[in-house]
C-alpha positions as a Markdown table, in Angstrom:
| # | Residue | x | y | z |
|---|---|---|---|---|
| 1 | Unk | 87.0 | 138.9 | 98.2 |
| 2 | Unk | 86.5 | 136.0 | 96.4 |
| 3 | Unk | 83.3 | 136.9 | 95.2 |
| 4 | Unk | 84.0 | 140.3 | 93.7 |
| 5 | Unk | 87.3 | 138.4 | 91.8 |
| 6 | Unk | 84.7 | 135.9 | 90.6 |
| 7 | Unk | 82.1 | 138.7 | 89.5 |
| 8 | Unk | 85.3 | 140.3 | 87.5 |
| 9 | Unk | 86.4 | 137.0 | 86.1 |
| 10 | Unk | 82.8 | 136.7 | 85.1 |
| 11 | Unk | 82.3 | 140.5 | 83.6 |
| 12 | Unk | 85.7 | 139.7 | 81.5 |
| 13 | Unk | 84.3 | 136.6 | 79.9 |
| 14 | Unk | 81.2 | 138.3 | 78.4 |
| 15 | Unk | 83.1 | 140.9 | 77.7 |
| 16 | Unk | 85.7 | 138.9 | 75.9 |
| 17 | Unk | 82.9 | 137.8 | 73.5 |
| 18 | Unk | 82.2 | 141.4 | 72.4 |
| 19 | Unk | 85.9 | 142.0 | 71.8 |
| 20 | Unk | 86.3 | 139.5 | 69.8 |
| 21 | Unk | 83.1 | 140.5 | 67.5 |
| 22 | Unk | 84.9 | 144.1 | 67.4 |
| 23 | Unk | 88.2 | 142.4 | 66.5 |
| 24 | Unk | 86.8 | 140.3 | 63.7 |
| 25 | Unk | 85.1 | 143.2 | 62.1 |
| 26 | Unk | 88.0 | 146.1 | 63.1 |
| 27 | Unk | 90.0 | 143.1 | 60.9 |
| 28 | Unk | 92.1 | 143.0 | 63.8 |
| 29 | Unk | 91.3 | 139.2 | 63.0 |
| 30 | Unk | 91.8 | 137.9 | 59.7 |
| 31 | Unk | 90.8 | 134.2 | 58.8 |
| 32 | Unk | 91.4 | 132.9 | 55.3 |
| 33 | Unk | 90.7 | 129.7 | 53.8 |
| 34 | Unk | 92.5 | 127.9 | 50.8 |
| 35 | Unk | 91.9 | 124.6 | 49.3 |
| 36 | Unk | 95.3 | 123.2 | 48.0 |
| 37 | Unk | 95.2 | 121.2 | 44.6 |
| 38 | Unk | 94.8 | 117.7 | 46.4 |
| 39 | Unk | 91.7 | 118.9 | 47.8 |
| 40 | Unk | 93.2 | 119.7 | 51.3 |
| 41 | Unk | 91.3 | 122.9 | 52.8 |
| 42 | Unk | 93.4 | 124.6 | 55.2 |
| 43 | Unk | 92.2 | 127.8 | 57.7 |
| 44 | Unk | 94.8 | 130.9 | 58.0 |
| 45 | Unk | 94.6 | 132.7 | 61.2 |
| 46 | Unk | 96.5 | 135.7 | 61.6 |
| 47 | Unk | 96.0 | 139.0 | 64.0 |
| 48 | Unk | 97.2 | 142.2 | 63.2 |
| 49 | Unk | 96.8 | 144.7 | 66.4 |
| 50 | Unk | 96.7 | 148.5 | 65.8 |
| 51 | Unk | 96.7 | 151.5 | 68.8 |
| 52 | Unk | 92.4 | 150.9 | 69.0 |
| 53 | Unk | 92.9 | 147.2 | 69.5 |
| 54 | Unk | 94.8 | 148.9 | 72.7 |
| 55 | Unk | 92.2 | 150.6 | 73.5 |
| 56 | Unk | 89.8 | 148.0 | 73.7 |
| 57 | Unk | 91.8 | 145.5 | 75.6 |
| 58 | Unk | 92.0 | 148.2 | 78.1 |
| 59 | Unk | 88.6 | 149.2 | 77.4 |
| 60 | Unk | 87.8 | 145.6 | 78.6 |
| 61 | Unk | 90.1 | 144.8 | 81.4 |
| 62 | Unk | 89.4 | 148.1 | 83.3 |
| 63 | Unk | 86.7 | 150.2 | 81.9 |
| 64 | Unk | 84.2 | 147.3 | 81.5 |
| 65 | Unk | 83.9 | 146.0 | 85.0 |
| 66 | Unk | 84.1 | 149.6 | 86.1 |
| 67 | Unk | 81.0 | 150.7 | 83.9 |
| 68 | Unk | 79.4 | 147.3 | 85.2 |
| 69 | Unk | 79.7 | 148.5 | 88.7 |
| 70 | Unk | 78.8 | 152.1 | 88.4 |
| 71 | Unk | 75.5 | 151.3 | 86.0 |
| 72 | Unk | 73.6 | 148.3 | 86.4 |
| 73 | Unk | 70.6 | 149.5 | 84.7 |
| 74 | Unk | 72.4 | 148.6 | 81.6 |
| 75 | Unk | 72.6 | 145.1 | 82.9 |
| 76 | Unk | 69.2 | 144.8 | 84.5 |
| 77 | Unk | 67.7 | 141.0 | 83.3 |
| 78 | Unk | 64.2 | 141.8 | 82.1 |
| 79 | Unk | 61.5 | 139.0 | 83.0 |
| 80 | Unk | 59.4 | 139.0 | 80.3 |
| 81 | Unk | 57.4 | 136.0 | 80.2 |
| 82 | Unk | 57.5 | 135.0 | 76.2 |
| 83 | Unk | 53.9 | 133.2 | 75.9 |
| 84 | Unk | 54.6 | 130.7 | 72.9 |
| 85 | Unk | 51.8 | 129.4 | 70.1 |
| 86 | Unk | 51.8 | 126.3 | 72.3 |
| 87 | Unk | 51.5 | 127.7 | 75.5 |
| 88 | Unk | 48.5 | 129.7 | 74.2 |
| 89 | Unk | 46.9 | 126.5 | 72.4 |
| 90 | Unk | 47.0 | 124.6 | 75.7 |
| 91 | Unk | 45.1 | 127.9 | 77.6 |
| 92 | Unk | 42.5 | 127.9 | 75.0 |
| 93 | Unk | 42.5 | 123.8 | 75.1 |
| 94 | Unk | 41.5 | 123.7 | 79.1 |
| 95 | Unk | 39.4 | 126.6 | 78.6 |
| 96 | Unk | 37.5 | 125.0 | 76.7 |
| 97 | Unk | 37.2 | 121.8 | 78.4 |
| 98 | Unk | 36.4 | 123.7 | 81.6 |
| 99 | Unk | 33.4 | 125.5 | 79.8 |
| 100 | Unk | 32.2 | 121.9 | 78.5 |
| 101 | Unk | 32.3 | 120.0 | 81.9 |
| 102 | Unk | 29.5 | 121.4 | 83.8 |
| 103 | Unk | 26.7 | 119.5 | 85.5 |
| 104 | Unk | 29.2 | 116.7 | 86.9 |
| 105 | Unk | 32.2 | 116.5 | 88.9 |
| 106 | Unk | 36.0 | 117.0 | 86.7 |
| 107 | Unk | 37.6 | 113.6 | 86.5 |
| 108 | Unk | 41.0 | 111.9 | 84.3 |
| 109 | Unk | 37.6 | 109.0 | 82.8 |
| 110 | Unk | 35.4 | 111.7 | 82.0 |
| 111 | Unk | 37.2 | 113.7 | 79.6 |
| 112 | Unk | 38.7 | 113.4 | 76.3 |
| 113 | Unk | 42.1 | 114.3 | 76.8 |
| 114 | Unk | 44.5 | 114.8 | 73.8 |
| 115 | Unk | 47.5 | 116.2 | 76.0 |
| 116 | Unk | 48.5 | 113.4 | 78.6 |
| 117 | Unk | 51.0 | 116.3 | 80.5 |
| 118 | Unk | 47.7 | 118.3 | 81.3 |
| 119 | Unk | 48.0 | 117.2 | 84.7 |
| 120 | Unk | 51.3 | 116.2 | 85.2 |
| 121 | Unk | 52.8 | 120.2 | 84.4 |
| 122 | Unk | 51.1 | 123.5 | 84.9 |
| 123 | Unk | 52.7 | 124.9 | 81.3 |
| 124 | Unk | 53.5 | 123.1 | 78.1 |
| 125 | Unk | 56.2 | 121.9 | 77.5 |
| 126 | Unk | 57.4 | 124.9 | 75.1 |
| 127 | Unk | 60.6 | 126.6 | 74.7 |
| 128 | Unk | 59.5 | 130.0 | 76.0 |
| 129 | Unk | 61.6 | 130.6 | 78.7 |
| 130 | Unk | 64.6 | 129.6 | 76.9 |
| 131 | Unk | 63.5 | 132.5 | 74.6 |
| 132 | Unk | 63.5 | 134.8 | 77.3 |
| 133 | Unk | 67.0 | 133.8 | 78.4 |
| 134 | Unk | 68.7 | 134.2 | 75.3 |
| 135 | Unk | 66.9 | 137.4 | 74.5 |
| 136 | Unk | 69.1 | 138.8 | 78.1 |
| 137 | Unk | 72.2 | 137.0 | 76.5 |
| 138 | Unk | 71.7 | 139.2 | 73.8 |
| 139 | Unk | 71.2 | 141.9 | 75.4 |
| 140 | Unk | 74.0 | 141.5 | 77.9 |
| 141 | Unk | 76.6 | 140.5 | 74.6 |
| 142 | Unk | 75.2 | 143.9 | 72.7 |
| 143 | Unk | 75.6 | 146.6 | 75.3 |
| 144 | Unk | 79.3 | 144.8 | 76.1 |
| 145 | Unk | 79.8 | 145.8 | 72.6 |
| 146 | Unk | 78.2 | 149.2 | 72.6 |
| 147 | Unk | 80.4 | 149.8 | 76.4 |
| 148 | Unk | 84.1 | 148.3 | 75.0 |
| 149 | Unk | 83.7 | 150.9 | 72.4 |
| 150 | Unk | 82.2 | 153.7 | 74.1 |
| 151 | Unk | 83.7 | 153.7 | 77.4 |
| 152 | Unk | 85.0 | 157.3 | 78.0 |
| 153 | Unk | 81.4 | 158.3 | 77.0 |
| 154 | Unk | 79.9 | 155.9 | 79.7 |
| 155 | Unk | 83.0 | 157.2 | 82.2 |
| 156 | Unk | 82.2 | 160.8 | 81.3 |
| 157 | Unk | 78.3 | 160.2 | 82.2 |
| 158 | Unk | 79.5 | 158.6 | 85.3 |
| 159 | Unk | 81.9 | 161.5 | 86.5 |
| 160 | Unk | 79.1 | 164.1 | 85.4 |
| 161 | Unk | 76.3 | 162.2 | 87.1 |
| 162 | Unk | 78.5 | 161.9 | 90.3 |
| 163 | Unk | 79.2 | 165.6 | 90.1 |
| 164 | Unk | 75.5 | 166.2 | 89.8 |
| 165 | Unk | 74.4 | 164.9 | 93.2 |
């Protein structure tokens, strides 16, 4: 129980990311700026909602987890391993000290290392897999958008793909 009202608490935040893109840009939002003659800025919020901005929020609240449920193929995380300039520099960097140390035994004394973490971590120290993550971020924040403003298309598939089997 309290994991399905934490997966929908969780479905509506992401969600409520998108709608917010698709407010600013439906100029549902409209923030304006004005600098008074003193020099004081000063940042004008103001929200004007028509019968689509209705749609959305329902489009969100009950057609967005719905969609989440039914398809999770839109959702699926892909693993792509994201091999950075570093990561490759450090491969070519022990493959090259591995093709140089033959005829004695691999020690720390023996070779010239220029990377003290060479045996400390199997991987540089790189920022790849935070590219990954926020490449599925992306992902997940884009097809939120593409579902809030599709949904009857996404509930139609659903219905016909339902009727189908």
């Amino acid at each position: 129980m309290f994991k399905a009202f934490f997966n929908y608490i969780g479905i509506i935040l992401w969600g409520f990311f998108a709608l917010i893109t698709i407010f600013y840009f439906n100029e549902t939002i409209q923030i304006n700026s004005s600098t008074t003659a003193m020099g004081q800025s000063s940042l004008n919020f103001k929200m004007i909602y028509s019968y689509w901005d209705y749609y959305f929020i329902f489009s969100l609240l009950i057609l967005l987890p719905y969609i989440v449920h039914q398809i999770p193929i839109l959702y699926k995380k892909h693993i792509s391993k994201i091999d950075t300039y570093k990561d490759r520099a450090m491969k070519l960097h022990n493959q090259d000290l591995n093709q140089n140390h033959t005829n004695r035994v691999w020690s720390v004394n023996g070779s010239r290392m220029n990377n003290p973490y060479g045996y400390s971590f199997s991987e540089t120290q790189s920022y790849g897999d935070l590219s990954g993550s926020l490449l599925n971020l992306l992902q997940k924040y884009l097809v939120n958008i593409f579902v809030i403003i599709f949904a009857p298309i996404f509930i139609a598939f659903i219905i016909i793909r339902k009727f189908v089997k």
